[in-house]
N, C-alpha and C positions, 0 to 999 in steps of 0.2 A: 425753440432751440433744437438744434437738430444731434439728436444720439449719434453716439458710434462705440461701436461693438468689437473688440478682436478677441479673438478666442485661439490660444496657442496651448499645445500637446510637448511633452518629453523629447527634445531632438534627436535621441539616442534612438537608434534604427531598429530593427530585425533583428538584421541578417548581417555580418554573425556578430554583431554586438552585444545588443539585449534583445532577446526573445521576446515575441508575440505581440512589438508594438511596429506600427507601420516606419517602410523605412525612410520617406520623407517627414521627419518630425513636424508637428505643427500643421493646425487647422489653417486652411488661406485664410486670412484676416480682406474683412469685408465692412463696408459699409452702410448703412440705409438711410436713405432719406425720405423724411415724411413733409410734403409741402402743400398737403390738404386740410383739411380740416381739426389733423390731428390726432383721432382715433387708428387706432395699429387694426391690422386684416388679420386673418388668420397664418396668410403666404406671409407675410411679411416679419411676422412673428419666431416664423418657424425653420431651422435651424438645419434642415436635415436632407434637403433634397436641392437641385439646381433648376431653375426656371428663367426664362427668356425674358427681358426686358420688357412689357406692359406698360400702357395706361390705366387706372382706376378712377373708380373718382375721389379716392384717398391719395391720391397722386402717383409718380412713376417709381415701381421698382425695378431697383437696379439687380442685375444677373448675381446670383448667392450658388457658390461652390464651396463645400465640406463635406465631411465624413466622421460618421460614429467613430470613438476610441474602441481598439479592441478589445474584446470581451479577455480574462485574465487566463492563462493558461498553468495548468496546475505542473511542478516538478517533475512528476512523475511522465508526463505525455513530454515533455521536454527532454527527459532523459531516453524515451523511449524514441523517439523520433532520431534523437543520436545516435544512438544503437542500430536503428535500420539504417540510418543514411552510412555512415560510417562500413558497416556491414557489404552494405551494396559497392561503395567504392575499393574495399579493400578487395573483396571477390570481381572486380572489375579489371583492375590493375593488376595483379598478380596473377588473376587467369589468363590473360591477356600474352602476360609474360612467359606465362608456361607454354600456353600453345604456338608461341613464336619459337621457344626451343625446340619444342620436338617437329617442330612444321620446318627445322633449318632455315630460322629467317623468313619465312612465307611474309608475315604479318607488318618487318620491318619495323625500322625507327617511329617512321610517321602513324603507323599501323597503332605503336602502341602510346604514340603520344596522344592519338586521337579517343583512341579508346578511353585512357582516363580523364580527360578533360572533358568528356562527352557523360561520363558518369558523376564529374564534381558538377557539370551546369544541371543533369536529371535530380540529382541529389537537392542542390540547392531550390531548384523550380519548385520540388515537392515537400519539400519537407523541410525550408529555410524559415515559412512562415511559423510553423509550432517553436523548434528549436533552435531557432539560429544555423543549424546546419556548419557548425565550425567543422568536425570533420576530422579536428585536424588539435591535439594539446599545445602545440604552440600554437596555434592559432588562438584557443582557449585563454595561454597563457598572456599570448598581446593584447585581448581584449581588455582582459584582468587588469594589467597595467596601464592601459589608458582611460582605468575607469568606465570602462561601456559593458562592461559584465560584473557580477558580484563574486569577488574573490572565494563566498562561502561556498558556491556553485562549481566552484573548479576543479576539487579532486571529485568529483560526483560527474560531470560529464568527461574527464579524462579517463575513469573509472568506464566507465558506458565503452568509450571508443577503444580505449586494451581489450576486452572484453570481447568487443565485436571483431578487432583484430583475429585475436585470438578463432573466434567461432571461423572467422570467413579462410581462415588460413588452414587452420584443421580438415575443412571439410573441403579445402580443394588437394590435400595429403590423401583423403579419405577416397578421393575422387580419383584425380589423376596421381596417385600412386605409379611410378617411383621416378617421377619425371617434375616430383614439385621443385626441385632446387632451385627451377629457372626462374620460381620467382621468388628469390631472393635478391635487396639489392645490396651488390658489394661494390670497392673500389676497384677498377682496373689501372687507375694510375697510382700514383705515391698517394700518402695519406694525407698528405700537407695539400694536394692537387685535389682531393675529394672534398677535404674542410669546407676549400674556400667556393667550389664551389655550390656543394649543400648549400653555403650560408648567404652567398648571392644569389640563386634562387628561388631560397626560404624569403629573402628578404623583397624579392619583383611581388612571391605573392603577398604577402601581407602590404604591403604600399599600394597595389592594385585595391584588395580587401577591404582595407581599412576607407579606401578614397569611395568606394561604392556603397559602403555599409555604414558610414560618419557622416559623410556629406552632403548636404542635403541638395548641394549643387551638381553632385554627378546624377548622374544618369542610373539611378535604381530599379527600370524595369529591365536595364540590361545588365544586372549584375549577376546572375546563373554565366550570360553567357562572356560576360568580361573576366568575370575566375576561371571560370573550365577552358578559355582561350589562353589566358596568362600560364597553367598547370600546362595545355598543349605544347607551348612555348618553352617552357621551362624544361619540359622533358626532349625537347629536339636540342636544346643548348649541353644537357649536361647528361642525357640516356646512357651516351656509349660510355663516359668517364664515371658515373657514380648510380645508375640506375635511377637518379632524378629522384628522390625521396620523396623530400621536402618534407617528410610528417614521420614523424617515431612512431607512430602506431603500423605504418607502411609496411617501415622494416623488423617491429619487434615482433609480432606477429608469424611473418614467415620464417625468420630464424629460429625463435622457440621451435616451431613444427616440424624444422627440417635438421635443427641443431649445429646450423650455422654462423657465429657471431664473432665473424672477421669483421673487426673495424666497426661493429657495432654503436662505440662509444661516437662514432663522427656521427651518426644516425640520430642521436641522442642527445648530443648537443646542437650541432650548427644549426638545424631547422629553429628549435628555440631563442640561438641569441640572431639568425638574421629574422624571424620573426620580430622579437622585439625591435630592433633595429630600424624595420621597415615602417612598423608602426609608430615610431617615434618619429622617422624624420617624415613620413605624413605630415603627421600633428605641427609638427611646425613650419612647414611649406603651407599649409592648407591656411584659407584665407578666412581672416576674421570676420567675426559675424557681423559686425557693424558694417562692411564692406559689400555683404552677402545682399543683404536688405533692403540697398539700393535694387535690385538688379531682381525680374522676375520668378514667383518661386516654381520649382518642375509641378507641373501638371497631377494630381492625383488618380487621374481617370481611370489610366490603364497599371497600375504600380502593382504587380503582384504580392506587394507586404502586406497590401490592404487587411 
């Protein structure tokens, strides 16, 4: 009678769902057949490397692809890795902005859209696999509610990211003193026109986010660069009218440093309800897994969640 073996892993991703597990859940399910005599080889046995189709004279094995579970990563290297990544973007963005003011525009719209979108894909490439690389408390927050992060972990890494707000924003005060205002992001239209747009861009990235970091059908060795493209994006649609937030840590940060909190509360909310937002209607556009199972799963090979 011939065995058969699947061996399946937590589908729940990385990045930025749960930390430190790969983001295609699940070992590829495989099978062997023995049509020799019976006794198992040692290849054949063993569970851990991929080898090319063979004759023996225990009979033919077929091609075996999987991968070790990741080893567990402690709290504390999680928190920490949010704290640099967070750190790095916020000093990315907001310097960015500063030296566009005092340069009169040198740097431009695309200048500075590039600029932060180019530090949320370095961010993510580096430092998604320890900590999820959220970045970002609403981002935290949609995890949370869709169940792909532990609610206990939430004021602990939003904790980490004010924190790093705070240091990244001080020390570009400290730096380019007295020209930090420029990055601060405030409304240039009504407040009702900053809202909605916060919340429809909060809302591209999480939906982007959630489809890269949930599913095991996207495309997760290109999710660095499907978020830092989508934050690009986001900041070309909505730069000139609201400074393109998308993240309270963005703008609380440089207001505290510069003592500016015009409209602050739009900063503070809309990124969190079109977060959730985004993340919810994912979840229910995204396709059931019974559906999924049919259809081949993405390759392991190259997945930097590994």
């Amino acid at each position: 009678m011939d065995p058969e073996e699947g061996v399946s892993a937590p589908s729940t991703p990385a990045t930025p769902g749960t930390p430190g597990a790969p983001l295609f859940g699940g070992l590829i399910k495989h099978e062997r057949r023995n049509g020799g005599n019976g006794k198992k080889s040692f290849l054949k046995s063993c569970k851990c490397f991929s080898v090319e189709p063979w004759a023996s004279e225990e009979g033919t094995l077929p091609a075996v692809s999987c991968m070790l579970p990741p080893p567990p990563v402690s709290l504390a290297r999680k928190v920490g890795a949010e704290f640099i990544g967070t750190l790095i973007l916020i000093f990315a963005g907001t310097a960015t902005a500063i030296v566009n003011q005092k340069t009169q525009g040198s740097e431009t719209l695309f200048g500075l859209a590039a600029s932060t979108g180019l530090a949320v894909m370095i961010v993510i490439l580096s430092t998604g696999h320890i900590s999820g690389a959220h970045l970002n408390p609403a981002v935290t927050i949609g995890f949370a509610a869709l169940k792909h992060f532990p609610w206990k972990h939430v004021p602990v890494y939003i904790g980490a990211q004010i924190i790093a707000s705070f240091c990244a924003a001080f020390t570009l005060k400290v730096v380019l003193h007295p020209i930090m205002g420029g990055g601060v992001t405030v409304p240039s239209g009504s407040y009702v026109q900053a809202f909605a747009l916060e919340l429809i861009i909060s809302f591209n990235l999480m939906f982007v986010v959630t489809a890269v970091a949930t599913d095991t059908r996207a495309v997760g060795e290109l999710a660095g660069i499907a978020v830092g493209a989508t934050v690009m994006l986001n900041i070309l649609i909505a730069g000139e009218t609201t400074g393109a937030s998308m993240n309270p840590v963005r703008t609380l940060g440089p207001a505290v440093a510069v003592g500016n909190y015009k409209a602050i509360w739009i900063y503070l909310t809309a990124p969190i309800l079109g977060a959730l937002i985004g993340a919810g209607v994912y979840s229910a556009v995204k396709l059931p897994d019974e559906v999924g199972d049919n259809h081949p799963k993405p390759s392991l090979e190259h997945s930097f969640r590994r």
